[in-house]
DSSP file (Angstrom, degrees, kcal/mol; ACC not computed):
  #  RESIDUE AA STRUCTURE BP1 BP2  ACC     N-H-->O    O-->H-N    N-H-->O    O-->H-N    TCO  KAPPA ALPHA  PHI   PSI    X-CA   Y-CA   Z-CA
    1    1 A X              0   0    0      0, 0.0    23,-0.6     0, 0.0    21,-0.0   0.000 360.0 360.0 360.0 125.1  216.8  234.5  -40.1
    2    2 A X        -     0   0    0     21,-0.2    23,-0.1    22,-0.1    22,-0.1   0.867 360.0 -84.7-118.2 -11.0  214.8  233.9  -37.5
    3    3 A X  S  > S+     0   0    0     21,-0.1     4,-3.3    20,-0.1    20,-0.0   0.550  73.4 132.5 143.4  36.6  216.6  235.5  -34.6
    4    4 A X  H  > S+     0   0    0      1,-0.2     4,-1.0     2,-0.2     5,-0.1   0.898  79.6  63.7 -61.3 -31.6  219.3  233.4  -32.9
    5    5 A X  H >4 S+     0   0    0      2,-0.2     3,-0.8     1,-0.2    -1,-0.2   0.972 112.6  34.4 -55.8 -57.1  221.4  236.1  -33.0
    6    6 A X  H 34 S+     0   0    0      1,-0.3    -2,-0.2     2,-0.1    -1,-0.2   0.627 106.3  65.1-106.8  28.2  218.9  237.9  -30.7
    7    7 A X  H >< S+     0   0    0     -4,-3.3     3,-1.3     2,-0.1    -1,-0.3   0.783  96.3  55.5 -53.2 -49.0  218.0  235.2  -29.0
    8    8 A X  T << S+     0   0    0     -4,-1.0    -2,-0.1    -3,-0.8    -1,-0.1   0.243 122.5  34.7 -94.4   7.3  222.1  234.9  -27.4
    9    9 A X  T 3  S+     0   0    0     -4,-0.2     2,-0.5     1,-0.1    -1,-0.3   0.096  97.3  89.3-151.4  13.1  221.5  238.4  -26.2
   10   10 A X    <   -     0   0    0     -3,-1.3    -1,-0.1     1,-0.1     4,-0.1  -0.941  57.2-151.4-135.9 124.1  218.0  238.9  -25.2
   11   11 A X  S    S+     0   0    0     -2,-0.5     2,-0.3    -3,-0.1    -1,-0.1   0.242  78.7  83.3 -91.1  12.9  216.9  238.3  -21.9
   12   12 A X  S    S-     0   0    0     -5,-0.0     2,-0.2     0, 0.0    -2,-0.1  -0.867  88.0-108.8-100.3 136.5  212.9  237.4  -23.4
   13   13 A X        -     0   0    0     -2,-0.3     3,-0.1     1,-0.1    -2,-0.1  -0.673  30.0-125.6 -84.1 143.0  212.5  233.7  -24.8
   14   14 A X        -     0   0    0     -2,-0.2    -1,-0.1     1,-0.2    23,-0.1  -0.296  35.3 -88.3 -83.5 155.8  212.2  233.4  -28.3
   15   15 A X        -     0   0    0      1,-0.1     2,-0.2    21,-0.1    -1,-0.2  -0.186  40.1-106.4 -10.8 138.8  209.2  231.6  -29.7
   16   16 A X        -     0   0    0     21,-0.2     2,-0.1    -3,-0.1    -1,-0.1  -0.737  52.9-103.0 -97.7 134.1  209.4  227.7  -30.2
   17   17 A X        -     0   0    0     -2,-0.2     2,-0.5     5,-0.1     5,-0.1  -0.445  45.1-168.3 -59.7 151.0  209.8  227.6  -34.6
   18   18 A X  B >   -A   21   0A   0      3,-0.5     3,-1.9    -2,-0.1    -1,-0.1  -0.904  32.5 -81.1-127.5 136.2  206.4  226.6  -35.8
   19   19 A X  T 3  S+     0   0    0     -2,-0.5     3,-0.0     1,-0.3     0, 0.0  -0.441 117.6  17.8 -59.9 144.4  205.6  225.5  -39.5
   20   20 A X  T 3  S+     0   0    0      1,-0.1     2,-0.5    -3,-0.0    -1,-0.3   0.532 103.2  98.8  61.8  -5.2  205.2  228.5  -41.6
   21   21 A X  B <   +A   18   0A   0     -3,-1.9    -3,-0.5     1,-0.1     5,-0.1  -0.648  33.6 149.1-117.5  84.6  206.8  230.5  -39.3
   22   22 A X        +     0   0    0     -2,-0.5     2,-0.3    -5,-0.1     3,-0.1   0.251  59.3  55.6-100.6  14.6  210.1  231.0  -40.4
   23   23 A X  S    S-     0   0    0      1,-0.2     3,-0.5    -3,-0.1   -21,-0.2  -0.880  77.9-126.2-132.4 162.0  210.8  234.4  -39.2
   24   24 A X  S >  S+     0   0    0    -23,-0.6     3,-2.6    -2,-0.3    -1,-0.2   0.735 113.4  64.6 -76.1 -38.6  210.5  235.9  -35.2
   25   25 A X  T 3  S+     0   0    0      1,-0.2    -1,-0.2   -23,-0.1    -3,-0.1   0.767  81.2  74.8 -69.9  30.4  208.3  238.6  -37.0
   26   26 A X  T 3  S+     0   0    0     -3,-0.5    14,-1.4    -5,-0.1    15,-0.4   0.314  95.0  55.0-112.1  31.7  205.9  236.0  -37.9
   27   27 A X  E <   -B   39   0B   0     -3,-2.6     2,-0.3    12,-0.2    12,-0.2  -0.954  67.4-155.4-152.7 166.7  204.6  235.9  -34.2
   28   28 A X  E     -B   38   0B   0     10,-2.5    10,-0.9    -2,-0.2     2,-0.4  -0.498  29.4-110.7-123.3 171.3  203.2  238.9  -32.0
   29   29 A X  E     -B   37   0B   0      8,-0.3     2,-0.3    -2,-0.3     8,-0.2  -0.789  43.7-120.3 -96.9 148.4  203.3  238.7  -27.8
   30   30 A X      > -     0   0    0      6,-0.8     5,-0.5    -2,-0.4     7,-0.0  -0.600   9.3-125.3 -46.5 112.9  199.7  238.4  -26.9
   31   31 A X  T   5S+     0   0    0     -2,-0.3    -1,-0.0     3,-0.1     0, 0.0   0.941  77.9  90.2 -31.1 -58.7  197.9  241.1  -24.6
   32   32 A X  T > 5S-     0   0    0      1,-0.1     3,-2.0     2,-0.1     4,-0.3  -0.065 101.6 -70.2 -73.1 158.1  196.6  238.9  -21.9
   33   33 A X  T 3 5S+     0   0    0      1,-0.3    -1,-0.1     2,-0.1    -2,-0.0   0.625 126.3  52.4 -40.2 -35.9  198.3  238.0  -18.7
   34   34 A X  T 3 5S-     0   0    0      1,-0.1    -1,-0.3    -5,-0.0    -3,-0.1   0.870  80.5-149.4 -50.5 -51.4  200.7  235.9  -20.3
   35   35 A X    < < +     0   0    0     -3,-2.0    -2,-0.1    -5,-0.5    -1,-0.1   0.656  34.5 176.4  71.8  41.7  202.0  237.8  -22.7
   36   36 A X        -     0   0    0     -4,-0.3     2,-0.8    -7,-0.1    -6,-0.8  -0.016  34.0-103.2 -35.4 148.6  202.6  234.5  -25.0
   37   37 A X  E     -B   29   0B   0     -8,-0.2     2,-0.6   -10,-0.1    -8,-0.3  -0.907  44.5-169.8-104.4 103.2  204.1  234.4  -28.7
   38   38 A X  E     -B   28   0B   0    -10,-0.9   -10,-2.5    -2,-0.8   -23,-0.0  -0.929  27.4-101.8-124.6 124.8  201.4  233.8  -31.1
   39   39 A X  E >   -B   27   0B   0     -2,-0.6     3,-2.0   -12,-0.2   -12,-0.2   0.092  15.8-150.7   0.0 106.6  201.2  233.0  -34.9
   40   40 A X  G >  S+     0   0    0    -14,-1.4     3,-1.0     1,-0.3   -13,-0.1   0.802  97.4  66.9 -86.8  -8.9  200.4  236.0  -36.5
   41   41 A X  G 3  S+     0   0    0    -15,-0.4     3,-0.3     1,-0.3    -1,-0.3   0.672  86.8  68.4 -52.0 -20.3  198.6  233.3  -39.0
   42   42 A X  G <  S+     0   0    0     -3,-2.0     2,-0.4     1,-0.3    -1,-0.3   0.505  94.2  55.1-103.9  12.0  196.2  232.4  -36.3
   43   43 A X  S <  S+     0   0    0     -3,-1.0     2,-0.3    -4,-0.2    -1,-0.3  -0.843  87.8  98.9-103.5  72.9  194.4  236.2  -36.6
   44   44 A X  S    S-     0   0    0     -2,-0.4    20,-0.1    -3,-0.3    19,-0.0  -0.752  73.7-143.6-151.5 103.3  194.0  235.5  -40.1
   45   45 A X        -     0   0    0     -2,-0.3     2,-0.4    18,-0.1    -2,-0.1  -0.554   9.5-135.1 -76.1 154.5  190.2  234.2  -40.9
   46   46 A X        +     0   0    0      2,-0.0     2,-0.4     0, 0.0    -1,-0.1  -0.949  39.9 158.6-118.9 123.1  189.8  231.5  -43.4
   47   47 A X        -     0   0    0     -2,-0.4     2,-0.5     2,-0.0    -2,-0.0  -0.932  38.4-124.9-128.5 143.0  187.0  232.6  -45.5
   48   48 A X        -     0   0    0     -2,-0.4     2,-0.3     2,-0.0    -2,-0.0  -0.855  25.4-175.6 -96.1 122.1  185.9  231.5  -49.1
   49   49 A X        -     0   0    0     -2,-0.5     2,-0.8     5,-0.0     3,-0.1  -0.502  23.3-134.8-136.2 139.8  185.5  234.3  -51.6
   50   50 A X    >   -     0   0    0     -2,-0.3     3,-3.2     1,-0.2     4,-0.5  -0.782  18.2-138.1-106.1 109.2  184.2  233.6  -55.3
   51   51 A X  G >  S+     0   0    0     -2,-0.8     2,-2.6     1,-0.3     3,-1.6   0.776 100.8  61.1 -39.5 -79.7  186.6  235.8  -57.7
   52   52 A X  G 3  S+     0   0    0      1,-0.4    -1,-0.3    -3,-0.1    -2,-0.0   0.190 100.5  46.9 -66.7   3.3  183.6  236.7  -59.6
   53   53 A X  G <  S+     0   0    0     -3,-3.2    -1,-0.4    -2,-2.6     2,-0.3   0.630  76.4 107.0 -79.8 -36.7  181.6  238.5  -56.9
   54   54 A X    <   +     0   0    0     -3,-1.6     3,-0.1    -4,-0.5    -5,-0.0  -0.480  37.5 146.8-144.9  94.7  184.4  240.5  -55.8
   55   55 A X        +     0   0    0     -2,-0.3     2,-1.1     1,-0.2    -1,-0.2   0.456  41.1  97.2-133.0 -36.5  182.9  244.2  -57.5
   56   56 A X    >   -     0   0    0      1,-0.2     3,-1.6    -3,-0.1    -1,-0.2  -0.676  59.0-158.8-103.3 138.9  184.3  246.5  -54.9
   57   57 A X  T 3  S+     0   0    0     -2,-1.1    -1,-0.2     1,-0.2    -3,-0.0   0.476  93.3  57.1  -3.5 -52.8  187.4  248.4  -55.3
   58   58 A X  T 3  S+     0   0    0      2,-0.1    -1,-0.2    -3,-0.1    -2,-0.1   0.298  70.1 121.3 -89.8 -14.7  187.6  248.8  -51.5
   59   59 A X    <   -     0   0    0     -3,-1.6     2,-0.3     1,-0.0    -5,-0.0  -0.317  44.6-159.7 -70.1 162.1  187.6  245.2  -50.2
   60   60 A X        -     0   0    0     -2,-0.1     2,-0.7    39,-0.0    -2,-0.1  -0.990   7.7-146.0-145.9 119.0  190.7  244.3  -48.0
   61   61 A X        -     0   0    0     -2,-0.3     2,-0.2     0, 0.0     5,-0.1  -0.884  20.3-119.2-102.7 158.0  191.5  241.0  -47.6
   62   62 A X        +     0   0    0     -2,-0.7     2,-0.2     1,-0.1     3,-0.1  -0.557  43.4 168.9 -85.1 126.0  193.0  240.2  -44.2
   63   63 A X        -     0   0    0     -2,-0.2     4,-0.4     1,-0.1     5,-0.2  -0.446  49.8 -98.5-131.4-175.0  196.1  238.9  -44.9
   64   64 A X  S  > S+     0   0    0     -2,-0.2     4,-2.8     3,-0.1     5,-0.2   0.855 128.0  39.7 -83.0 -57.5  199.3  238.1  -42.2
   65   65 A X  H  > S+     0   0    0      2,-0.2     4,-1.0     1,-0.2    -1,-0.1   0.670 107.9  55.0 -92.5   5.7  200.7  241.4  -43.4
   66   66 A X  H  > S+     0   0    0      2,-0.2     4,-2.3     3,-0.2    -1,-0.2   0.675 107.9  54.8 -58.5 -40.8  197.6  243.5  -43.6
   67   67 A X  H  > S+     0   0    0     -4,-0.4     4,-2.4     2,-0.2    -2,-0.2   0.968 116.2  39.3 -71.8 -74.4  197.1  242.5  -39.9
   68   68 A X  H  X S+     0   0    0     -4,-2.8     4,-1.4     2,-0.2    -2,-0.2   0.679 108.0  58.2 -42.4 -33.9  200.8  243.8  -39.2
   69   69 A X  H  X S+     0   0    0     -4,-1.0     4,-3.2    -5,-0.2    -1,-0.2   0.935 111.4  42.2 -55.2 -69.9  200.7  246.6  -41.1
   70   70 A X  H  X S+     0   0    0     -4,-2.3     4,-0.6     1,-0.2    -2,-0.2   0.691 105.6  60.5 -61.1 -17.3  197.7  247.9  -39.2
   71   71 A X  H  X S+     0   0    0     -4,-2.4     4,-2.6     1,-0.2     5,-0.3   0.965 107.5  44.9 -74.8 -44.9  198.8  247.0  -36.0
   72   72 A X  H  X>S+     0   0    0     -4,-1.4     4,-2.2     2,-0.2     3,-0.6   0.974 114.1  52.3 -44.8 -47.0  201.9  249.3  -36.4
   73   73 A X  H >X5S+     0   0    0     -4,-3.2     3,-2.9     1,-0.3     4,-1.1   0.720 108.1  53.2 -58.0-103.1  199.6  251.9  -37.8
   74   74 A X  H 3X5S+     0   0    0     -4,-0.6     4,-0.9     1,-0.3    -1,-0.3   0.333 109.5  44.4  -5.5 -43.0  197.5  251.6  -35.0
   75   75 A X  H 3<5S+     0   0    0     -4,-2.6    -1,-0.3    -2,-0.9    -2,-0.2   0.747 108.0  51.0 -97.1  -7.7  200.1  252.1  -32.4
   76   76 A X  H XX5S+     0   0    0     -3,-2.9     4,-1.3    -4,-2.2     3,-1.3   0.681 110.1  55.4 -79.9 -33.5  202.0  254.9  -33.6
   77   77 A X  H 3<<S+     0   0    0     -4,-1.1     3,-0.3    -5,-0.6    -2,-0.2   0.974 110.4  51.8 -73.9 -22.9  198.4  256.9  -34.1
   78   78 A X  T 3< S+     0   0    0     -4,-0.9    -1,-0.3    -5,-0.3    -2,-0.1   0.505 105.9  44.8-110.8  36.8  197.9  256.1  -30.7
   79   79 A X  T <4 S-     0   0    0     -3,-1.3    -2,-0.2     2,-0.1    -1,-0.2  -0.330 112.6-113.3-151.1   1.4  200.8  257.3  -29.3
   80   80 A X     <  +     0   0    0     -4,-1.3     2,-0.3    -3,-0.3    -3,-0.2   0.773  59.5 161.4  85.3 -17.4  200.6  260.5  -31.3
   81   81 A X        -     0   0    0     -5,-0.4    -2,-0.1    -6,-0.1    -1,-0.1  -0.611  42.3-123.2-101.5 152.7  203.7  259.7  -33.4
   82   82 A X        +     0   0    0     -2,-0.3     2,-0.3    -5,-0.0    -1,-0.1  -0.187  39.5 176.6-103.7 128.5  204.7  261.4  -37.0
   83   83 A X        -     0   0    0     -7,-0.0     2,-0.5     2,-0.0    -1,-0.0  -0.997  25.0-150.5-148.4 156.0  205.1  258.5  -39.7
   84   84 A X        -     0   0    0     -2,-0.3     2,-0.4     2,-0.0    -2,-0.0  -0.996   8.4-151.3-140.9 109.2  205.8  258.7  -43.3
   85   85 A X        +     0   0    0     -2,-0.5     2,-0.3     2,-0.0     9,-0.0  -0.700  26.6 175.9 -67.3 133.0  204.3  255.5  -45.8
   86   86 A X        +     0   0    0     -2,-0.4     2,-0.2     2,-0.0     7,-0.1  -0.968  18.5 113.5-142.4 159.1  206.9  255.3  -48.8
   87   87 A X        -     0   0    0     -2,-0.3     2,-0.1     5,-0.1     3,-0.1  -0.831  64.4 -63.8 157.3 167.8  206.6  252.6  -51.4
   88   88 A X    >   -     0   0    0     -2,-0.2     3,-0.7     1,-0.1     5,-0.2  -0.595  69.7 -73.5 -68.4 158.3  205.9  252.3  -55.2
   89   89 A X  T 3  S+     0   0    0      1,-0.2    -1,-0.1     2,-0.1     0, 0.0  -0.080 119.3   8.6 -15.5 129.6  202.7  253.2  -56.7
   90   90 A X  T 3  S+     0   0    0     -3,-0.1    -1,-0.2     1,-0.1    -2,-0.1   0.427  78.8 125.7  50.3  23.4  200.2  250.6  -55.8
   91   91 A X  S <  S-     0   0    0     -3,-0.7    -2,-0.1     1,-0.0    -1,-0.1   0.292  94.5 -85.4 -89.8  15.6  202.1  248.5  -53.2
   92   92 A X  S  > S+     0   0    0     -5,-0.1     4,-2.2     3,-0.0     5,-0.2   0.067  89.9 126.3 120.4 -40.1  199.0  249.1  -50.6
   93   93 A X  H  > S+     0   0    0      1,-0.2     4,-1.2    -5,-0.2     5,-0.4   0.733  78.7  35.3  -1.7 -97.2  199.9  252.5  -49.0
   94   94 A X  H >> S+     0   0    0      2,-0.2     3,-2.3     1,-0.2     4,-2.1   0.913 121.2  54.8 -33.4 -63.7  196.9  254.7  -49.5
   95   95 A X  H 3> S+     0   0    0      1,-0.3     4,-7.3     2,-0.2    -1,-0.2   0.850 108.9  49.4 -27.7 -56.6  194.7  251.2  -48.9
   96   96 A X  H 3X S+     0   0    0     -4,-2.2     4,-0.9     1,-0.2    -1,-0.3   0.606 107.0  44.7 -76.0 -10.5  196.2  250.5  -45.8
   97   97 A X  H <X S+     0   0    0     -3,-2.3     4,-2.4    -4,-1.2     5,-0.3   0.622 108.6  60.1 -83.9 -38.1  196.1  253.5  -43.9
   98   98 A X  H  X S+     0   0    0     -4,-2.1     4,-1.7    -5,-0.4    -2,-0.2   0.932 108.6  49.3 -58.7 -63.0  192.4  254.0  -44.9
   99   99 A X  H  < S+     0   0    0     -4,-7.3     3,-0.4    -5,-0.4    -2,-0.2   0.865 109.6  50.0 -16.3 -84.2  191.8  250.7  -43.3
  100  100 A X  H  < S+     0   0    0     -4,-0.9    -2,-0.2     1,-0.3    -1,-0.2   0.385 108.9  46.2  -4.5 -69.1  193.3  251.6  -40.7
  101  101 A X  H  <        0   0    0     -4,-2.4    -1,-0.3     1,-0.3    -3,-0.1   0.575 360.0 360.0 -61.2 -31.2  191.6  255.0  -40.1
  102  102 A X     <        0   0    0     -4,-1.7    -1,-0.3    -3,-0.4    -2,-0.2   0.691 360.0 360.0 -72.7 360.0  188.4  253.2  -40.7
């Protein structure tokens, strides 16, 4: 879906669909004066990593939803507010909050 429904009832203009973006949550509003809908793909650095290098435990790669994930974290911690991570053993919890923090 990507959000025609609240599109026909929301007085903010949706995003124009982009390739690869097949959802409204796959774009952010933008700080700066505009306050624009941008790609959450286009915060995503493209780096090349060699599997066989790759020794710590601890690396995070920046992903679409690593970047989203922290942004939520980020704005509830800085607004003070009480949040509960739930998920299965080793879907990214701990990881991501530790980011986060960091």
């Amino acid at each position: 879906m990507y959000g025609e429904e609240i599109g026909q009832i929301s007085p903010i203009t949706l995003p124009n669909k982009l390739p690869g973006c097949e959802s409204i949550i796959d774009f952010e509003v933008s700080l700066d004066k505009d306050g624009d809908w941008v790609p959450w793909k286009k915060k995503v650095p493209t780096i090349e990593i060699d599997p066989h290098k790759v020794t710590d435990a601890d690396l995070i790669i920046t992903t679409v939803d690593t970047l989203r994930h922290q942004e939520v974290l980020c704005s509830w911690l800085s607004e003070h507010r009480p949040f509960i991570l739930c998920g299965p053993p080793g879907s990214g919890k701990t990881m991501t909050l530790m980011s986060t923090l960091k």
